[in-house]
C-alpha positions in Angstrom: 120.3 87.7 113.4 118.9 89.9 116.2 120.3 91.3 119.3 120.1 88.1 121.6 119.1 90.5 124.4 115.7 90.5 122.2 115.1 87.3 122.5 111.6 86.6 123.6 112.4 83.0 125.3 115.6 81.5 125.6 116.2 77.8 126.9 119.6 76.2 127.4 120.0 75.7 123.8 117.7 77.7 121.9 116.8 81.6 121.5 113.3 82.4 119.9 113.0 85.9 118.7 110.9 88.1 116.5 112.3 88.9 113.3 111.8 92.0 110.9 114.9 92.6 108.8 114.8 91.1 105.1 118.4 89.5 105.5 116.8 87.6 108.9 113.4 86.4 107.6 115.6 85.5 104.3 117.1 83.2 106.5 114.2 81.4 108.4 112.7 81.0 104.2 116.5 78.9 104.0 115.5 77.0 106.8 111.9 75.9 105.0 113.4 75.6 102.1 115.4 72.9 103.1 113.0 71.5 105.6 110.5 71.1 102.4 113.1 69.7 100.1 113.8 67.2 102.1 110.2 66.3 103.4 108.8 66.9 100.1 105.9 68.8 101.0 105.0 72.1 102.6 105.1 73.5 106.4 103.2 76.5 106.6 100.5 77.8 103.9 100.0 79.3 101.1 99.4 82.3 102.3 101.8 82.5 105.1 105.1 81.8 102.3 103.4 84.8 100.6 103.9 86.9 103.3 107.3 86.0 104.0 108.4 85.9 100.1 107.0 89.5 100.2 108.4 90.9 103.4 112.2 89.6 102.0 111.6 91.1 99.0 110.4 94.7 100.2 112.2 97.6 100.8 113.3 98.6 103.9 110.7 101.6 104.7 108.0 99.8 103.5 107.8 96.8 106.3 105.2 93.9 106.2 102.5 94.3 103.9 100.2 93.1 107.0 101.0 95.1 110.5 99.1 92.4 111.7 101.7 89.7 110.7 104.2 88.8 112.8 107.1 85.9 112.2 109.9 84.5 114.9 112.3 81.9 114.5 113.8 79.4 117.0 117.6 79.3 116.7 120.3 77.1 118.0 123.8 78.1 118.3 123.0 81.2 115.5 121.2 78.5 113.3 117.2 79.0 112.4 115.9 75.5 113.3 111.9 76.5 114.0 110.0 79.1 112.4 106.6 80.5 113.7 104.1 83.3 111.9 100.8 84.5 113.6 98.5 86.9 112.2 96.8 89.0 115.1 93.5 89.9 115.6 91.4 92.9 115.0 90.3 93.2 118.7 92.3 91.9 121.7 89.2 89.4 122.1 89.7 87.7 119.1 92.2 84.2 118.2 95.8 84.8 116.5 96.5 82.4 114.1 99.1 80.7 112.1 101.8 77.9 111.1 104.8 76.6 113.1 107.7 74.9 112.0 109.9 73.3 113.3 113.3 71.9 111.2 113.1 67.9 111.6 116.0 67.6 114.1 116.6 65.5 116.9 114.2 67.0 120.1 112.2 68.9 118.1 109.2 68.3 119.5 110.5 68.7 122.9 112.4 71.5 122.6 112.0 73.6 120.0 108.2 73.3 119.7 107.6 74.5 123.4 109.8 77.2 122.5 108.3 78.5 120.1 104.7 78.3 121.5 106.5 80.2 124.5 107.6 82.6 122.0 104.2 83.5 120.4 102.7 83.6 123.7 104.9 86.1 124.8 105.2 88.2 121.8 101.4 87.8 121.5 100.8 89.8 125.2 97.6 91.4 125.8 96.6 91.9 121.3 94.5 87.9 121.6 92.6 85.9 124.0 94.0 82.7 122.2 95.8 81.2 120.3 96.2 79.0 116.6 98.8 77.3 114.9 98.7 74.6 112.3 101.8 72.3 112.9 102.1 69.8 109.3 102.9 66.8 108.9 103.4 65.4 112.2 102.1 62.6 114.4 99.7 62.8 117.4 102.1 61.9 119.7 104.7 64.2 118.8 102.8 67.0 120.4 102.5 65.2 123.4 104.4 68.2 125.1 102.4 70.7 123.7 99.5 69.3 125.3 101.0 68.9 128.5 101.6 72.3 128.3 97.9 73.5 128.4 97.2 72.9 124.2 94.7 71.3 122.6 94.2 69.7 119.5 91.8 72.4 117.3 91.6 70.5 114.7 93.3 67.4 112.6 93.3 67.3 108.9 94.1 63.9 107.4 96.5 64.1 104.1 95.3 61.0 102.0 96.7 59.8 98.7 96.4 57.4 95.8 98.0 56.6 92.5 96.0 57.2 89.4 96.3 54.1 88.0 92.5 52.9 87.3 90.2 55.9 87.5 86.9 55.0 86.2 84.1 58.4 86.7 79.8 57.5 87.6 78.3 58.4 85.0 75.9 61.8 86.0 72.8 61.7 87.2 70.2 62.9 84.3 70.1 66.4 83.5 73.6 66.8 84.8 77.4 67.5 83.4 80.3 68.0 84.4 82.2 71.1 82.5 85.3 73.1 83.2 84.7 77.1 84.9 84.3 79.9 82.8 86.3 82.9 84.3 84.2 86.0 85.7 81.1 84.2 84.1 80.7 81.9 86.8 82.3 83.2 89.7 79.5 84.0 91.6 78.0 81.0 91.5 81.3 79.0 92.6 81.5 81.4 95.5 77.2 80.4 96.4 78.5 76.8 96.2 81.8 77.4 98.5 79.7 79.8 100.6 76.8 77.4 101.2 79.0 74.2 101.6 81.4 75.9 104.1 78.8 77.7 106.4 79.5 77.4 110.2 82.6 75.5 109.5 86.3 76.5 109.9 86.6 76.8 106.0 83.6 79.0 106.1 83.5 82.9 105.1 84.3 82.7 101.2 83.0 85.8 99.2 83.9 86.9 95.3 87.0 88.5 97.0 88.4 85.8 98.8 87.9 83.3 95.1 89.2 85.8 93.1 92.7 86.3 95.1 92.8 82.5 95.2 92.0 82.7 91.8 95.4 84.9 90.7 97.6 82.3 92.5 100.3 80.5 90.2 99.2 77.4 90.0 95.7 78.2 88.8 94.4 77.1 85.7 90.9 77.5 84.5 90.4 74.2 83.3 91.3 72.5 86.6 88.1 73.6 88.2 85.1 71.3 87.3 81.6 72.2 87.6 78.1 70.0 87.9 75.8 71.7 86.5 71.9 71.4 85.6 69.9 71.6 82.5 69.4 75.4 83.2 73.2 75.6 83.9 73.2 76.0 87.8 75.9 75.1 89.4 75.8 72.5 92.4 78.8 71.3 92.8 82.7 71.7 92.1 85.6 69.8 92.0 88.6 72.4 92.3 91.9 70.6 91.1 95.6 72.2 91.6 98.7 70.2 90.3 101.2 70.4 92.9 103.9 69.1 90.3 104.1 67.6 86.6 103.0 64.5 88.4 101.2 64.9 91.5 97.4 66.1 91.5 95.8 67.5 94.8 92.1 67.3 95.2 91.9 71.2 96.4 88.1 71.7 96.7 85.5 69.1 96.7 82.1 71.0 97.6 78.6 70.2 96.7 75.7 72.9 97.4 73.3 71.4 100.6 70.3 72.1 97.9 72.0 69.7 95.5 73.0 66.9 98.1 71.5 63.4 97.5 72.2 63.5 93.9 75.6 61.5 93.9 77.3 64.6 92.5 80.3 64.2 95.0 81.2 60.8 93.9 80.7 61.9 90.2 82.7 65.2 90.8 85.5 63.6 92.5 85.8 60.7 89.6 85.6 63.2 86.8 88.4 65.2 88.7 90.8 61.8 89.1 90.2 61.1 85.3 91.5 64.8 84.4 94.5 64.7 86.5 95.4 61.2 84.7 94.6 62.9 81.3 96.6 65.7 82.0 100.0 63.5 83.2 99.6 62.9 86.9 100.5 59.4 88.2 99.7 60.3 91.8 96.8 62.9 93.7 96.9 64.1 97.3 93.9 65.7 99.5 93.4 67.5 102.8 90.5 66.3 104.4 89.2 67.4 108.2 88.7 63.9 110.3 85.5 65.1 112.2 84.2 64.9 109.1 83.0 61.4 108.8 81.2 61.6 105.8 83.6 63.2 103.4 87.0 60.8 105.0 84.5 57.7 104.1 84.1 58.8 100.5 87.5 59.3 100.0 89.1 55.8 101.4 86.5 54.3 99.1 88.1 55.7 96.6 91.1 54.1 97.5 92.9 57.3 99.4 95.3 56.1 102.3 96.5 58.3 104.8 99.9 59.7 104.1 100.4 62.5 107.4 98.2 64.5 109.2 97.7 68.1 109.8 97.1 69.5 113.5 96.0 72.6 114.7 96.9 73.5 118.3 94.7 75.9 120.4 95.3 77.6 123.7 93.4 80.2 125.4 95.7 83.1 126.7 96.0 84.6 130.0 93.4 87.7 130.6 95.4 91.1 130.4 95.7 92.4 133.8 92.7 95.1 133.3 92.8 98.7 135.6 92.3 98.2 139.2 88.5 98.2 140.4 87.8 101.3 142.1 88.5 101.4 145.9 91.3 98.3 145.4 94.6 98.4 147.0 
């Protein structure tokens, strides 16, 4: 590991520090490795095991694909129990954000949580006005001292689940079906259905370039993403399956088009996606959903779904840099 004189906080048992080298950030991957093995689920995203897969695996002139990125680890006598990686902002104005982990050890969420949030804050400095980090599969009440500590809770995603036991589909409404995605051919008009549903929400901003890299991802298969579509083909709505193992399913993307809503194609989009993942092997399916959103939790736990964890994003606005002096100060 690092210098310990590096350290950004220390407490009377742990060290947080930033962490570059590949042998070091091969280490904090050990640490979720295990972590998820034993939890049997992930603790940071997608996107943020990408960059750390990537920055272990480069070579040593080449750095982090993203000079934006930047990961730290908590550790405890030499071992990495908490991990932390932030993405910074363009401008100094703008929110970092990110996952946090800590390894599920006795005062965890006393200890190395606050430490690590004191670690980003002060690795952060002056380059954001706030801060993100998604914390997975915890309890409300666990972050108690995070919120004591001036965070809030951003936002809470609700991980539901259901066995696929008895899956019986509505039937479309007239002039509708329900077909698999075409590759190129329909892009766009998944991405005007992503785009529309998402505006002005946190899941917003989704262009042909943003599908397309989620698109090249492992686990995507063609015929996992379902499409409503009209008599003249247009598409308005989508039901965007992954299969997180040979027998679980995860509802990925459930999004209808606000010009198509009213027409039941949500309920008719989600049973057509529960009757493929039984067809295809799965015994058991999993969802993310956000809990301010009323409408879309209701559907789901009439579908049977029962919470299994929840996701929580913390927030916290950052101390103003200390600007220049105003002329004629002393």
């Amino acid at each position: 590991m690092a210098d310990p004189d590096d350290a950004l906080v220390r407490t009377a048992d742990i060290e947080v520090r930033e962490v570059t080298t590949g042998p070091d950030l091969a280490l904090a991957g050990a640490m979720l490795d295990t972590q998820e093995l034993v939890l049997g689920l992930p603790l940071v995203d997608e996107a943020e095991r990408a960059r750390l897969a990537a920055a272990v695996s480069a070579a040593p002139d080449e750095g982090a694909a993203d000079p934006r990125w930047r990961p730290i680890v908590a550790c405890r006598d030499e071992e990495v129990v908490g991990y932390a990686g932030i993405v910074l902002p363009d401008e100094p104005e703008g929110v970092a954000v990110g996952d946090l982990a800590p390894a599920r050890l006795p005062g965890a969420w006393a200890g190395i949580v606050p430490a690590l949030l004191n670690g980003l804050e002060a690795l952060i400095g002056a380059d954001a006005s706030g801060l993100q980090v998604w914390v997975r599969h915890v309890d409300i009440g666990d972050l108690a001292p995070a919120v004591s500590a001036g965070y809030r809770v951003d936002r809470r995603l609700g991980v539901l689940g259901r066995t696929l036991d008895e899956v019986t589909a509505p039937r479309p409404p007239s002039g509708t079906v329900v077909r698999t995605y075409r590759e190129d051919i329909d892009d766009e008009a998944v991405v005007e259905v992503l785009a529309a549903a998402y505006e002005g929400t946190g899941e917003g901003g989704w262009d042909l370039a943003r599908f397309r890299s989620r698109r090249q991802l492992p686990w995507f298969r063609a015929e996992d993403l379902l499409l409503a579509v009209d008599a003249a083909d247009a598409v308005g709505g989508l039901h965007w399956l992954k299969r997180r193992d040979a027998m679980t399913g995860e509802v990925y993307n459930l999004a209808v088009h606000p010009d198509a809503q009213g027409r039941g194609l949500g309920p008719v989009l989600l049973g057509a996606g529960l009757e493929h993942l039984r067809a295809v092997g799965c015994s058991e399916v999993i969802l993310w959903v956000d809990r301010a959103n009323e409408r879309a939790v209701s559907l789901y736990t009439g579908w049977g779904f029962e919470t299994r964890w929840d996701d929580v994003a913390l927030h916290h606005e950052l101390p103003a840099a200390a600007g220049p002096p105003e002329p004629g100060a002393s």
